[in-house]
KOLDRENTI-59307 format. One record per residue (C-alpha): residue in three letters; residue number from 1; z, y, x. Coordinates in Angstrom, 2 decimals, always signed. Each point is the difference from the previous one (the first is absolute). Example, Ala and Ser with C-alpha at 12.3 -4.5 7.8 and 13.67 -1.06 7.14 Angstrom:
KOLDRENTI-59307
+------+-----+---------+---------+---------+
| code | pos |      up |   north |    east |
+------+-----+---------+---------+---------+
|  ALA |   1 |   +7.80 |   -4.50 |  +12.30 |
|  SER |   2 |   -0.66 |   +3.44 |   +1.37 |
+------+-----+---------+---------+---------+
//
This chain:
KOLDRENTI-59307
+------+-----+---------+---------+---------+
| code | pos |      up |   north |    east |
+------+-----+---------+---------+---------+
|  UNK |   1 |   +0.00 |   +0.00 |   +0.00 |
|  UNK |   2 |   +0.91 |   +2.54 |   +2.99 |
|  UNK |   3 |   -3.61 |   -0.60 |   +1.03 |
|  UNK |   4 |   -1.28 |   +0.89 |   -3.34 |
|  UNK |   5 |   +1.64 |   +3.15 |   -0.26 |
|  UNK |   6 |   -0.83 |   +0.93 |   +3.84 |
|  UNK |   7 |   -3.82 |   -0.46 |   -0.88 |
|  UNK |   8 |   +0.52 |   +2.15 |   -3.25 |
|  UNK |   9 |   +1.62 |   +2.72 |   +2.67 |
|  UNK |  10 |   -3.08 |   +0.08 |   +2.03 |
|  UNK |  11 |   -3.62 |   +0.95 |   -0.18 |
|  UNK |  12 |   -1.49 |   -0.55 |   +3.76 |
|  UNK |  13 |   -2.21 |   -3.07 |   -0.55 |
|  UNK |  14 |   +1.22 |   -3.32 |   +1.92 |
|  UNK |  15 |   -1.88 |   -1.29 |   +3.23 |
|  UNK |  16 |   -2.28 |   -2.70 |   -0.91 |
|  UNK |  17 |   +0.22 |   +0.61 |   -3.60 |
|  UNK |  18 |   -3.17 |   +0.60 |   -0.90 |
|  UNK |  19 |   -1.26 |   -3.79 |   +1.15 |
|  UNK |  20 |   +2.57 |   -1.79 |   -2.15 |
|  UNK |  21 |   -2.63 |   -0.97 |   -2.97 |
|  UNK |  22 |   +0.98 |   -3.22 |   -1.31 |
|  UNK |  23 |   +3.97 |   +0.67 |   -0.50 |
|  UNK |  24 |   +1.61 |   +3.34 |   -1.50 |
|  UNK |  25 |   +2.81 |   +0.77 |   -1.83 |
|  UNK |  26 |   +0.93 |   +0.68 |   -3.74 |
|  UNK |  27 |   +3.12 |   -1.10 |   -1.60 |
|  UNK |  28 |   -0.99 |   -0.35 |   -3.36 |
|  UNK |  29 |   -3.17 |   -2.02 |   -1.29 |
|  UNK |  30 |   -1.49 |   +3.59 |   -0.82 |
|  UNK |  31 |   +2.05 |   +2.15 |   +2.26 |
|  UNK |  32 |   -3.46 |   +0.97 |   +1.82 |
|  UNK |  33 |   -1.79 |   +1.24 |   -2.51 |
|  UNK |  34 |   +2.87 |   +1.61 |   -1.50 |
|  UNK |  35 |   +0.04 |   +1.81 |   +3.67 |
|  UNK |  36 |   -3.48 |   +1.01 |   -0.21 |
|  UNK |  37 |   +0.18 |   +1.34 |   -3.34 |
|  UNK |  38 |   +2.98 |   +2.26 |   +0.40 |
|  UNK |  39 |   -2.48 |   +2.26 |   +2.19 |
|  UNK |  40 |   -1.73 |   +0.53 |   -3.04 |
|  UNK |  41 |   +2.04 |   +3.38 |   -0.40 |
|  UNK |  42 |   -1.81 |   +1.87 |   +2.08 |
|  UNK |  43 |   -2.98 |   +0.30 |   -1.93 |
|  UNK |  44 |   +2.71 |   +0.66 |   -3.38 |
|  UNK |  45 |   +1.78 |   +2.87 |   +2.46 |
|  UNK |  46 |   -3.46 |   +1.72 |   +1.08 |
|  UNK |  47 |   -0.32 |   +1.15 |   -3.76 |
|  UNK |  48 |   +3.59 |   +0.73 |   -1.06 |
|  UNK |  49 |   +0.14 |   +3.49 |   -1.16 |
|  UNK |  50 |   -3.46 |   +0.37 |   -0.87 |
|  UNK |  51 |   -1.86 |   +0.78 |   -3.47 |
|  UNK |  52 |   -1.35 |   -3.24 |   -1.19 |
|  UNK |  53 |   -4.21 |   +0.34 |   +0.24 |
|  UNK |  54 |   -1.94 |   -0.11 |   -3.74 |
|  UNK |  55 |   -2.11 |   -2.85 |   +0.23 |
|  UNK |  56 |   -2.67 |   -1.16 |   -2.49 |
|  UNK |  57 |   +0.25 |   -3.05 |   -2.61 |
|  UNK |  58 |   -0.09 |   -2.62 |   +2.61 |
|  UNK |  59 |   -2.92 |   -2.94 |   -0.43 |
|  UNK |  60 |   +2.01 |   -3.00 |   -0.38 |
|  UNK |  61 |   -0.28 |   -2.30 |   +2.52 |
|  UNK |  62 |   -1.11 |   -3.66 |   +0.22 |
|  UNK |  63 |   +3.28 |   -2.41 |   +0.26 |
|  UNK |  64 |   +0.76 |   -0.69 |   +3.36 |
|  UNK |  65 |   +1.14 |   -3.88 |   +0.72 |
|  UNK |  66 |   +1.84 |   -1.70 |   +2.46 |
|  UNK |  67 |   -2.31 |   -2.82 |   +0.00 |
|  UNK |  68 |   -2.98 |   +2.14 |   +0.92 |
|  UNK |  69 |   +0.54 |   +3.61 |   +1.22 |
|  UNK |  70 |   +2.98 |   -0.56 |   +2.26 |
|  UNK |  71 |   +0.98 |   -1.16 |   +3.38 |
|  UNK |  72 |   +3.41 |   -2.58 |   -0.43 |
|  UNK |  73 |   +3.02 |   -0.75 |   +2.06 |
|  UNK |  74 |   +2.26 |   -3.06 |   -1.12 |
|  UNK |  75 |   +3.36 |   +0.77 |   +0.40 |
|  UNK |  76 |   +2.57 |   -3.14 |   +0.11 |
|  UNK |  77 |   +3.57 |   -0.18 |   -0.15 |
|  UNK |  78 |   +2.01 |   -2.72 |   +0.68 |
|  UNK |  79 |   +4.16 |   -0.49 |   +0.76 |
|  UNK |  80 |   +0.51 |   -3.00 |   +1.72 |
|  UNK |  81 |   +3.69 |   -1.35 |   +0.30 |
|  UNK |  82 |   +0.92 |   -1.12 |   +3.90 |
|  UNK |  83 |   -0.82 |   -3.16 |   +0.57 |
|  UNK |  84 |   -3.09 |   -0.30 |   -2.68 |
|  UNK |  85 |   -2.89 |   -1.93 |   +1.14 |
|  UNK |  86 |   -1.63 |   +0.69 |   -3.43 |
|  UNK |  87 |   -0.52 |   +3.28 |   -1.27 |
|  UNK |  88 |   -1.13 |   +1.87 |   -3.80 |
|  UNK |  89 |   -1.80 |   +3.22 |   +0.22 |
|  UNK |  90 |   +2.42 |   +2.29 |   -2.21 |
|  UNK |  91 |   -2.06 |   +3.10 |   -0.72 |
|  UNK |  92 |   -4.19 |   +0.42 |   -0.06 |
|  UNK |  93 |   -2.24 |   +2.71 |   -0.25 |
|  UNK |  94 |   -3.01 |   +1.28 |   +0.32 |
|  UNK |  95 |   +0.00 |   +3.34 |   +1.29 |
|  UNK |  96 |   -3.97 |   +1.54 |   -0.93 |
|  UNK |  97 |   -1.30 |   +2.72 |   +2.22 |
|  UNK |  98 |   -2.86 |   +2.14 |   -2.10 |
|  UNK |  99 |   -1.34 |   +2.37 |   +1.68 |
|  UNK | 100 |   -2.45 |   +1.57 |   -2.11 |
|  UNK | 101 |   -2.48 |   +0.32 |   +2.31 |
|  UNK | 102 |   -3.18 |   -0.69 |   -1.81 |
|  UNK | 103 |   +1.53 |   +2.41 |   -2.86 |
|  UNK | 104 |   -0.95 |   +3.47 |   -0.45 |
|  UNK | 105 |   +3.24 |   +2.10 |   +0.53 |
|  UNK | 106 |   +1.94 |   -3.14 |   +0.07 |
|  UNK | 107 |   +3.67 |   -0.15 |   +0.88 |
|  UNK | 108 |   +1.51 |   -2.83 |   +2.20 |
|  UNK | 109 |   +2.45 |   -2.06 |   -2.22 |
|  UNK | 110 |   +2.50 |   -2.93 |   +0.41 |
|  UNK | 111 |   +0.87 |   -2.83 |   -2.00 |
|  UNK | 112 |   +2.70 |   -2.67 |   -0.07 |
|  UNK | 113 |   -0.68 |   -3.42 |   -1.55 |
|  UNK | 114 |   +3.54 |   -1.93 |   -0.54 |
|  UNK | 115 |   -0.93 |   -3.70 |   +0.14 |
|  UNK | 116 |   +2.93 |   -1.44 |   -1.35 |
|  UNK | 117 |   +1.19 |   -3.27 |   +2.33 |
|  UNK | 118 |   +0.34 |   -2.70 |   -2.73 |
|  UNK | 119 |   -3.59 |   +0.20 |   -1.27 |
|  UNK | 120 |   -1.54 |   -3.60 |   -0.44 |
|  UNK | 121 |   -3.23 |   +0.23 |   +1.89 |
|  UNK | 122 |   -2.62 |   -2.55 |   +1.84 |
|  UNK | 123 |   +1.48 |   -0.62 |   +3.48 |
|  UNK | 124 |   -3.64 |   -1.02 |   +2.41 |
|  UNK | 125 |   +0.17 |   -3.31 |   +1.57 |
|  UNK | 126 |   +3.83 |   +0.13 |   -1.52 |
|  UNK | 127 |   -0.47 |   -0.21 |   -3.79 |
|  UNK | 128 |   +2.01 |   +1.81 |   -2.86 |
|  UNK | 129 |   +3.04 |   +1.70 |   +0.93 |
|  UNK | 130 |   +1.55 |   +3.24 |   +0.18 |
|  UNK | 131 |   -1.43 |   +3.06 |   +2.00 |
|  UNK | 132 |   +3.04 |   +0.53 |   +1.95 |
|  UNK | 133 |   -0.86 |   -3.97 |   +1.33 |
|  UNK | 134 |   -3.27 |   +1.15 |   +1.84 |
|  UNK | 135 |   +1.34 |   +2.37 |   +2.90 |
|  UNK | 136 |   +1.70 |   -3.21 |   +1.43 |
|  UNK | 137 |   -2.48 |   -2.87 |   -0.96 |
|  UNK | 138 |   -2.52 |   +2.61 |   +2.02 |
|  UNK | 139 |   +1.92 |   +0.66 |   +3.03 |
|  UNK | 140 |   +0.33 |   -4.02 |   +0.27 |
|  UNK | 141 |   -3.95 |   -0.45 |   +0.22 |
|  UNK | 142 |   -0.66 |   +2.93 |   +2.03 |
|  UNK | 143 |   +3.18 |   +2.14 |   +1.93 |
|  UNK | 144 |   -2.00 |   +2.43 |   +0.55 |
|  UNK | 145 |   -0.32 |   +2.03 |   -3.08 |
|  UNK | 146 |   -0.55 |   -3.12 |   -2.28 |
|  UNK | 147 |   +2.27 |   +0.79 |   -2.47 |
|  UNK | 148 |   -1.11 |   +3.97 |   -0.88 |
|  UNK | 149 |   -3.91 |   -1.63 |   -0.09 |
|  UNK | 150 |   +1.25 |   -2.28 |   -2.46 |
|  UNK | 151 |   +1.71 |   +2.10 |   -1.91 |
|  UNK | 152 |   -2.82 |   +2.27 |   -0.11 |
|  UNK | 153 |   -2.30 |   -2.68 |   -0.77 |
|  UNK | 154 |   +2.16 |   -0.77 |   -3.28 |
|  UNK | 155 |   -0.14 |   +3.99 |   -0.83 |
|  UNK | 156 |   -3.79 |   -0.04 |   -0.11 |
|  UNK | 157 |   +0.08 |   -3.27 |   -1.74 |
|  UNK | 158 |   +2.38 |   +1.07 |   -2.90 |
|  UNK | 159 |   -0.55 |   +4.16 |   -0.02 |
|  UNK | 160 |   -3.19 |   +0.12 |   +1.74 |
|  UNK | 161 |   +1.46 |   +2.60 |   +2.67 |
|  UNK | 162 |   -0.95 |   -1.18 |   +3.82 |
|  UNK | 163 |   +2.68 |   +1.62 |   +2.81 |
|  UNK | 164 |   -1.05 |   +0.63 |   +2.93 |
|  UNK | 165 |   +3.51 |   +0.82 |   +1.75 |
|  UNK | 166 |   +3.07 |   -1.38 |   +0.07 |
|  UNK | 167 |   +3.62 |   +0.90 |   +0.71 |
|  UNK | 168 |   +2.85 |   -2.61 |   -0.04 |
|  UNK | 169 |   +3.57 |   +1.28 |   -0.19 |
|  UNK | 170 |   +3.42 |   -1.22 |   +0.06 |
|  UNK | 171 |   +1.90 |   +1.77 |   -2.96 |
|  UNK | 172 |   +3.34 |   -0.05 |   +2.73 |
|  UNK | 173 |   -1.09 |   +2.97 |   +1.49 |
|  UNK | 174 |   -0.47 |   +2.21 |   -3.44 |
|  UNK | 175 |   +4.02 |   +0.50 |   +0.75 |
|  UNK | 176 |   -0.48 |   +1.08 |   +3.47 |
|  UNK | 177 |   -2.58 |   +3.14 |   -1.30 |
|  UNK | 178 |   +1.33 |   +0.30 |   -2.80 |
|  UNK | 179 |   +3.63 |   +1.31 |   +2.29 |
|  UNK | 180 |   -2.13 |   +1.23 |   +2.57 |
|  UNK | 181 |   -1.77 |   +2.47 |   -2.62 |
|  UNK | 182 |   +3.82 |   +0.94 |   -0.80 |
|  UNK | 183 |   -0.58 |   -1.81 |   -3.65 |
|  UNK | 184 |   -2.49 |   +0.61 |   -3.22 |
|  UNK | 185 |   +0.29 |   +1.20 |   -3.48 |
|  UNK | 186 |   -1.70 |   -2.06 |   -2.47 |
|  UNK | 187 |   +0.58 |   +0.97 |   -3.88 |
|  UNK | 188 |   +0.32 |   -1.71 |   -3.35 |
|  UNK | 189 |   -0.24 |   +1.10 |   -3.47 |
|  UNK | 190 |   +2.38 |   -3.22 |   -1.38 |
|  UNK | 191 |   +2.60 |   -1.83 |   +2.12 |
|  UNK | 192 |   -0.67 |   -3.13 |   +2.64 |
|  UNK | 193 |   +2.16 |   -2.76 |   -0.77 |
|  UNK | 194 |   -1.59 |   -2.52 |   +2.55 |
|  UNK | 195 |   +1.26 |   -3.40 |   +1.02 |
|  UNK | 196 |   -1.01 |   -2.68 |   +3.08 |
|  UNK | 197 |   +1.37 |   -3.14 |   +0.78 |
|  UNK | 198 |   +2.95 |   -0.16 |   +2.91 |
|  UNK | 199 |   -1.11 |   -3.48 |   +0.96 |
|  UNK | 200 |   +3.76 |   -1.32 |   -1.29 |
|  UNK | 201 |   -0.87 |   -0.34 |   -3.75 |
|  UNK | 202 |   +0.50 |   +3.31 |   -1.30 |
|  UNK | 203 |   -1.44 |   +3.22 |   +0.51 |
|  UNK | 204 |   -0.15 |   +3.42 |   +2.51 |
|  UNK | 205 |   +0.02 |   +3.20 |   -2.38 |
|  UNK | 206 |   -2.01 |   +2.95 |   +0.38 |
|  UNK | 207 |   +0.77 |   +3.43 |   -2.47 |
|  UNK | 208 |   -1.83 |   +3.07 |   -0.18 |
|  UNK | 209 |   +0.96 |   +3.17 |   -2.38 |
|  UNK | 210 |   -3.05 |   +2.01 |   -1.86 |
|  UNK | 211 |   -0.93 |   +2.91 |   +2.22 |
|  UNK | 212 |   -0.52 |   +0.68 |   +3.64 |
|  UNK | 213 |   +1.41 |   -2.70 |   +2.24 |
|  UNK | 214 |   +0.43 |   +0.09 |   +4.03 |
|  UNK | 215 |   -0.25 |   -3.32 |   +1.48 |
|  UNK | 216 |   +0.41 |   -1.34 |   +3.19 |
|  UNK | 217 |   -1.77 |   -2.61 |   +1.87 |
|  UNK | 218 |   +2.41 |   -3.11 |   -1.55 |
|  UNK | 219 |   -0.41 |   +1.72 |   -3.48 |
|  UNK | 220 |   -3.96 |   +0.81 |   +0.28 |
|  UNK | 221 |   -0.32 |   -3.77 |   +0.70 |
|  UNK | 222 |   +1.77 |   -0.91 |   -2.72 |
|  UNK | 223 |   -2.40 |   +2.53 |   -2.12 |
|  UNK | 224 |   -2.95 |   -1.57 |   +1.40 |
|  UNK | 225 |   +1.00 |   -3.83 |   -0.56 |
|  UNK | 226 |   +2.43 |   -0.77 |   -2.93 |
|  UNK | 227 |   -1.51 |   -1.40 |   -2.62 |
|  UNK | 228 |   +1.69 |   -2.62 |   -1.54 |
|  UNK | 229 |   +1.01 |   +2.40 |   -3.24 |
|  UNK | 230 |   -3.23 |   +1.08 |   -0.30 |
|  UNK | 231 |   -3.20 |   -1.87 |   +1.19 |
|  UNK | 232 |   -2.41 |   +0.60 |   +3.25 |
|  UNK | 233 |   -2.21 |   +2.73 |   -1.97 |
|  UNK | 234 |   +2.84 |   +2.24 |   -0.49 |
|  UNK | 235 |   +0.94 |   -0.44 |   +3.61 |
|  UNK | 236 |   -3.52 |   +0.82 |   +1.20 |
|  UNK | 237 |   +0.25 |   +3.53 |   -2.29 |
|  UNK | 238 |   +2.92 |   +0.09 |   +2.17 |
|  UNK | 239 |   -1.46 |   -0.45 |   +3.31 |
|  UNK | 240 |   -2.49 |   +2.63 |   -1.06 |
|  UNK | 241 |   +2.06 |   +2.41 |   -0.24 |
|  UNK | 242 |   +2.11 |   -0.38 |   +2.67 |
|  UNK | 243 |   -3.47 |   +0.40 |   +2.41 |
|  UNK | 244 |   +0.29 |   +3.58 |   -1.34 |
|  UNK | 245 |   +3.39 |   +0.43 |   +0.44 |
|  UNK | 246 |   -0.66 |   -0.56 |   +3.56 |
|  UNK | 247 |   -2.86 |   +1.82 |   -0.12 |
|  UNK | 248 |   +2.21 |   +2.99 |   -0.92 |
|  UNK | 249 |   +2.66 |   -0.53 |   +2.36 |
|  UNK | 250 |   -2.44 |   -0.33 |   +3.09 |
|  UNK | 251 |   -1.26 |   +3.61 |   -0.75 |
|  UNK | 252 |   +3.98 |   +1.34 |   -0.29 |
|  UNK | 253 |   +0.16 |   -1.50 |   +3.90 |
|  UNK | 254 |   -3.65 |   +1.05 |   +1.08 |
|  UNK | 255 |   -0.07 |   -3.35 |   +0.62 |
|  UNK | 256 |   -4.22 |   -0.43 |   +0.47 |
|  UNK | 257 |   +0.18 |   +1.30 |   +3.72 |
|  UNK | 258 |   +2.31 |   -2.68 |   +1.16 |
|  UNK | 259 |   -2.27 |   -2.99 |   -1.61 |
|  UNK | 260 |   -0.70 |   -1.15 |   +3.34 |
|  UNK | 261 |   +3.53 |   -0.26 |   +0.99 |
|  UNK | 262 |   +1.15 |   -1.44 |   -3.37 |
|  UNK | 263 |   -2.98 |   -2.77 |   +1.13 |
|  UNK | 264 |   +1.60 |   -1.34 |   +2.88 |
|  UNK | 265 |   +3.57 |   +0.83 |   -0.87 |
|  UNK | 266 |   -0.56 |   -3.22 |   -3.04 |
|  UNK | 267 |   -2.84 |   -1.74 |   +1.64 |
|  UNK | 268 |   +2.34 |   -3.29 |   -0.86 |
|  UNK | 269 |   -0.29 |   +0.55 |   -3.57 |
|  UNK | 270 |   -3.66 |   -0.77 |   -0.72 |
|  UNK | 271 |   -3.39 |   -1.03 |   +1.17 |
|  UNK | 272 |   -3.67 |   +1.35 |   -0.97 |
|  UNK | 273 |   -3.14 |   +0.24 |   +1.09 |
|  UNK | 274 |   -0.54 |   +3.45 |   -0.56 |
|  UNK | 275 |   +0.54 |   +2.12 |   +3.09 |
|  UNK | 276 |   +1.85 |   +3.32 |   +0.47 |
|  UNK | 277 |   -3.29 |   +2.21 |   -0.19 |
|  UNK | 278 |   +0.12 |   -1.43 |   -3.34 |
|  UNK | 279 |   +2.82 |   +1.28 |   -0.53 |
|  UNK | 280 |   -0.60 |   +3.14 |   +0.65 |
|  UNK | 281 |   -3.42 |   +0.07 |   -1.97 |
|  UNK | 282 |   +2.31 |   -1.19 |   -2.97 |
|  UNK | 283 |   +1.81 |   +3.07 |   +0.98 |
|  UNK | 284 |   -2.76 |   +2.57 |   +0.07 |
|  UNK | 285 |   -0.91 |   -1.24 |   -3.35 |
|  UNK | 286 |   +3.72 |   +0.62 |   -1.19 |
|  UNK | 287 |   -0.33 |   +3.58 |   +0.53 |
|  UNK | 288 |   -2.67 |   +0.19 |   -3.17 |
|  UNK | 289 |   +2.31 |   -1.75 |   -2.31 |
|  UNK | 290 |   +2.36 |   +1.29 |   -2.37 |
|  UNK | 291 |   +1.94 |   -2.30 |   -2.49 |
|  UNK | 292 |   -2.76 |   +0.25 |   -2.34 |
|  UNK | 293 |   -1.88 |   -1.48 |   +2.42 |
|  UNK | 294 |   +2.08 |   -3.16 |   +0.62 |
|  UNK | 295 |   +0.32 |   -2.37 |   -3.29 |
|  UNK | 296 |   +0.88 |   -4.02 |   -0.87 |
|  UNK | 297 |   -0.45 |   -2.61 |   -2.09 |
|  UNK | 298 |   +2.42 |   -2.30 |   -1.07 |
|  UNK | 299 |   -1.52 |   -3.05 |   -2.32 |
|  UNK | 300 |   +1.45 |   -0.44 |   -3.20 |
|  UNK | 301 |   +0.97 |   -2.48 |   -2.30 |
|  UNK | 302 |   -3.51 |   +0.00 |   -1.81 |
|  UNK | 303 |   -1.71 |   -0.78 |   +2.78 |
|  UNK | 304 |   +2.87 |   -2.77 |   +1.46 |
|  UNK | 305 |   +2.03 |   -1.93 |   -1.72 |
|  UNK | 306 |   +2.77 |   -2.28 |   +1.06 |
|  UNK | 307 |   +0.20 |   -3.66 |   -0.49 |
|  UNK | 308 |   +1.90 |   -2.79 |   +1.81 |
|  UNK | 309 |   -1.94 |   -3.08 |   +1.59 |
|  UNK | 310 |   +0.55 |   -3.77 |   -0.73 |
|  UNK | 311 |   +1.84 |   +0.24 |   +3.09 |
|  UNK | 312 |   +2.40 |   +2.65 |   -1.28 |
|  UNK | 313 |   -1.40 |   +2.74 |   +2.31 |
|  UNK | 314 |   -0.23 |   +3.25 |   -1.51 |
|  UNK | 315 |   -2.72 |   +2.06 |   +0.61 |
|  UNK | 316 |   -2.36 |   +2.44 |   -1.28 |
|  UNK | 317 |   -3.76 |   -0.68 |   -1.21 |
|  UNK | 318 |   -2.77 |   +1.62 |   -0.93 |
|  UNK | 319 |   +0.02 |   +0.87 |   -4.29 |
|  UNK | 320 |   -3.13 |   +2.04 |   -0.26 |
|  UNK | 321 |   -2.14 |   -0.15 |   +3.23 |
|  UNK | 322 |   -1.96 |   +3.71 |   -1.72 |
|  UNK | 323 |   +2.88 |   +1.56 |   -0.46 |
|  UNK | 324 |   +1.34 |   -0.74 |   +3.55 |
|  UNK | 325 |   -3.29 |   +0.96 |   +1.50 |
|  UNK | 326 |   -0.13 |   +3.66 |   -2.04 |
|  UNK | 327 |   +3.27 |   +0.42 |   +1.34 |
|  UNK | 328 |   -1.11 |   -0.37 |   +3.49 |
|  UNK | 329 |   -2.65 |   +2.14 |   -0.80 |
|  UNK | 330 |   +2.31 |   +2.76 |   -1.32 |
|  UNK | 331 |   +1.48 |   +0.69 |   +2.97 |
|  UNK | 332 |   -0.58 |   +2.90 |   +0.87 |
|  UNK | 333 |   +0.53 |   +1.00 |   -3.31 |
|  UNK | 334 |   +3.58 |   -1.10 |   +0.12 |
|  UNK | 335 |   +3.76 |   +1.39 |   +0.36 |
|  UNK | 336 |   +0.59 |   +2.15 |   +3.20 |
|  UNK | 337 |   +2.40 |   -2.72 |   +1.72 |
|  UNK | 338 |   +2.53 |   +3.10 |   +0.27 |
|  UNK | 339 |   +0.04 |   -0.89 |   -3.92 |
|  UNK | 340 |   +0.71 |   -3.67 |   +0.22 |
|  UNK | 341 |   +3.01 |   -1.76 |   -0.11 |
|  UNK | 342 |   +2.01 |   +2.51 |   -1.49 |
|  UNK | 343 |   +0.67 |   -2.04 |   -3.29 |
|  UNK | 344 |   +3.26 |   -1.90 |   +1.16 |
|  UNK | 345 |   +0.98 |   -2.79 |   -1.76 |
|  UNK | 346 |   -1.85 |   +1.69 |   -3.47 |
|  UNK | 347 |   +3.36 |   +0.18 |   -1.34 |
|  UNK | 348 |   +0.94 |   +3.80 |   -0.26 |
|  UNK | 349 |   +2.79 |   +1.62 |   -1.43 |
|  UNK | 350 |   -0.07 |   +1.83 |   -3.27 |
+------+-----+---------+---------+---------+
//
């Protein structure tokens, strides 16, 4: 942790630095991109103050989709236990890069597509199982970078979106930033009343009031993973949110300068195979983004449905296959994720 916070206190790049490309650091599945986005205020600061222009009716714009106008990163979480040899991948998604390029006076955007971890899906060369299976089976045909090309291979199978990156994180270090950044305000409209199991037959409790609430690294964690009151789609609302929350606690710190020291301050937490001039293109592109810019999808329950197998598994599986594929489509469309999450445990007071 000492480290952490001496890279946060410095801003002279690291020798060597710039030829690590294959390991860098994030704490949190999404903690990069969170990063990257946060310098997305200087473009909002550049116009505070000033008249807003008059602007014509604007011609509406063809729908943009992740499965066709974007470039995709896969972003996996997982939280191994010491000693596992076997390992679940906890949180995907697909983080869609649109540009705009080839659109007149286009805007870049960002969207975040929550794959939730128990969805039923065709594992290749594995057979049915559930998505959070396939990071594993993958890395056990191929170590290096099996398991995201399998994944990835599933995605385009079942959504029809093809990633071209990857980033694979340990959720551990999501505590570490989170008390490096000095903590993170997330905010609900209703109460969280979340549970997880304690491994001893009963349960670890986790309470949030309506409001603004500061969390730490332990409690953020907790935010981002307890779902056992709820299900894994109201976590992933969650886990939206919270990338903006650190989004807006990076620009508090003027955090963006230091990326490079943040990098190989956590380089333990995660692998890629996106290098740190990546990064820093992410990071260019952050400056044009306001939170507007930035939205999610979450699936709902029309377009999955839960069901339990013969084998007593439950899972989630496709109900409507159109109805899951407009709301991939809608994207960009969607809730700004600093809007998601924030319904609690839907039971508010009167």
């Amino acid at each position: 942790m000492q480290g952490i916070r001496s890279a946060i206190g410095r801003l002279v790049l690291a020798p060597g630095i710039a030829q690590t490309a294959r390991r860098w650091a994030a704490p949190i599945l999404f903690t990069m991109l969170a990063l990257w986005l946060a310098s997305g205020a200087a473009a909002i600061a550049t116009d505070a103050g000033l008249p807003a222009p008059q602007e014509a009716t604007p011609t509406p714009r063809p729908v943009r989709s992740a499965r066709t106008d974007t470039e995709n990163i896969l972003v996996l979480g997982a939280d191994p236990r010491p000693g596992d040899k076997i390992w679940r991948t906890d949180t995907i998604m697909i983080v869609a890069v649109d540009y705009q390029k080839d659109v007149p006076d286009g805007k870049p955007q960002v969207g975040i597509i929550s794959v939730p971890r128990d969805l039923w899906v065709n594992i290749p060369g594995y057979g049915n199982g559930r998505i959070n299976q396939a990071d594993y089976i993958g890395e056990g045909r191929k170590p290096n970078g099996g398991g995201p090309a399998l994944v990835s291979e599933i995605l385009n199978n079942t959504l029809g979106i093809r990633t071209s990156r990857y980033v694979r994180i340990r959720q551990e270090g999501l505590v570490e930033l989170v008390d490096a950044l000095g903590g993170v305000t997330v905010t609900l409209d209703c109460p969280l009343n979340e549970i997880t199991p304690n491994g001893r037959g009963g349960y670890n409790h986790f309470d949030l009031p309506a409001g603004e609430n500061f969390l730490d690294g332990a409690a953020a964690k907790k935010f981002a993973t307890f779902r056992y009151a709820s299900n894994d789609l109201a976590r992933a609302s969650r886990q939206q949110q919270l990338i903006w929350a650190i989004r807006e606690r990076a620009l508090q710190i003027d955090a963006i300068p230091k990326i490079p020291q943040l990098w190989q301050a956590l380089s333990k937490t995660f692998t890629t195979d996106m290098s740190l001039l990546d990064v820093i293109r992410f990071a260019r592109l952050g400056s044009q983004l306001d939170a507007d810019q930035v939205r999610g999808v979450v699936f709902s329950a029309r377009a999955l449905a839960n069901t339990v197998m013969p084998g007593g598994a439950q899972v989630l599986v496709i109900r409507n296959r159109s109805v899951l594929m407009a709301e991939v489509d809608s994207l960009f469309a969607g809730k700004p994720i600093a809007e998601q999450g924030r319904q609690g445990s839907g039971r508010c007071p009167k």
